[in-house]
C-alpha positions in Angstrom: 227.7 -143.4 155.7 230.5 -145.8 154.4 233.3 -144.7 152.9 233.4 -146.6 149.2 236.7 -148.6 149.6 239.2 -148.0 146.3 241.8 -150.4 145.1 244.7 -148.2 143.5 246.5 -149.9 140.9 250.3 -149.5 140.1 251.5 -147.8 137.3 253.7 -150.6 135.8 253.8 -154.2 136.9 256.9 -156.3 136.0 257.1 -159.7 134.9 254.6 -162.6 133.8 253.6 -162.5 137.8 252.4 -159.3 137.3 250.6 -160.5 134.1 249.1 -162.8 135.7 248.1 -161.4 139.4 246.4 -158.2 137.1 244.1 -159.9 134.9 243.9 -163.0 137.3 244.8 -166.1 134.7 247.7 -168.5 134.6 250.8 -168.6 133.5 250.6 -169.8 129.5 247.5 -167.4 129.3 249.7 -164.5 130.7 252.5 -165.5 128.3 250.1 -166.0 125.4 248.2 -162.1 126.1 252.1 -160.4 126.5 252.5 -162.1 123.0 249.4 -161.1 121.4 247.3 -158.0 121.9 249.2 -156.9 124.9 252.2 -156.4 123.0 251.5 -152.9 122.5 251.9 -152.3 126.4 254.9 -154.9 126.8 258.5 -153.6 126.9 261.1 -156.3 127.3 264.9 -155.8 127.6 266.1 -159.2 128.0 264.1 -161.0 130.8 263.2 -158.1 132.0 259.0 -157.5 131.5 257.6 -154.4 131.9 254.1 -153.7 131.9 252.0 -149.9 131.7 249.0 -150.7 133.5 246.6 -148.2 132.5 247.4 -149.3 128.1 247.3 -152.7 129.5 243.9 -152.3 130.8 242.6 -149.9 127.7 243.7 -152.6 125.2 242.1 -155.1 127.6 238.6 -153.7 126.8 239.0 -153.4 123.5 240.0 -157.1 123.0 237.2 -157.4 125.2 234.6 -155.5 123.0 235.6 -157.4 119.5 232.8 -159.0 118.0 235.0 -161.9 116.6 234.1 -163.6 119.7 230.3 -163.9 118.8 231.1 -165.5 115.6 231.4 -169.2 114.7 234.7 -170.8 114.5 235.4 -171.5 110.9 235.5 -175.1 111.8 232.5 -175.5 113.9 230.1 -177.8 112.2 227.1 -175.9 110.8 224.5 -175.4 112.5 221.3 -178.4 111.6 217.7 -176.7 112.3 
């Protein structure tokens, strides 16, 4: 029987780097979620960035779950049937 393998995450991760390596994007979408909905989870004295992984991820989901990404953008051209 295998052993199931478990990846630990860190507590905190520091930096846009670690922005980035956790939710696996690039750079101008890390600096864009540290300045949106990851705020909450975001503490920055100076350049320094610190992260709290496990609000990071919770407020991931819930950005996640919104429905305002099944509806049209307000300038999308209606729809012609």
């Amino acid at each position: 029987m295998k052993t199931p393998i478990t990846h630990e995450l860190p507590a905190l991760v520091y930096g846009l780097k670690g922005i980035m390596d956790l939710f696996g994007v690039k750079r101008n979408t890390a600096q864009n979620y540290k300045n949106t909905w990851l705020k909450p989870a975001v503490h920055q004295v100076g350049k320094k960035i610190i992260v709290n992984v496990p609000e990071a991820l919770d407020l991931f989901m819930k950005e996640a779950s919104r429905d305002d990404r099944k509806k049209p953008h307000p300038k999308a051209p209606p729809k012609i049937s």
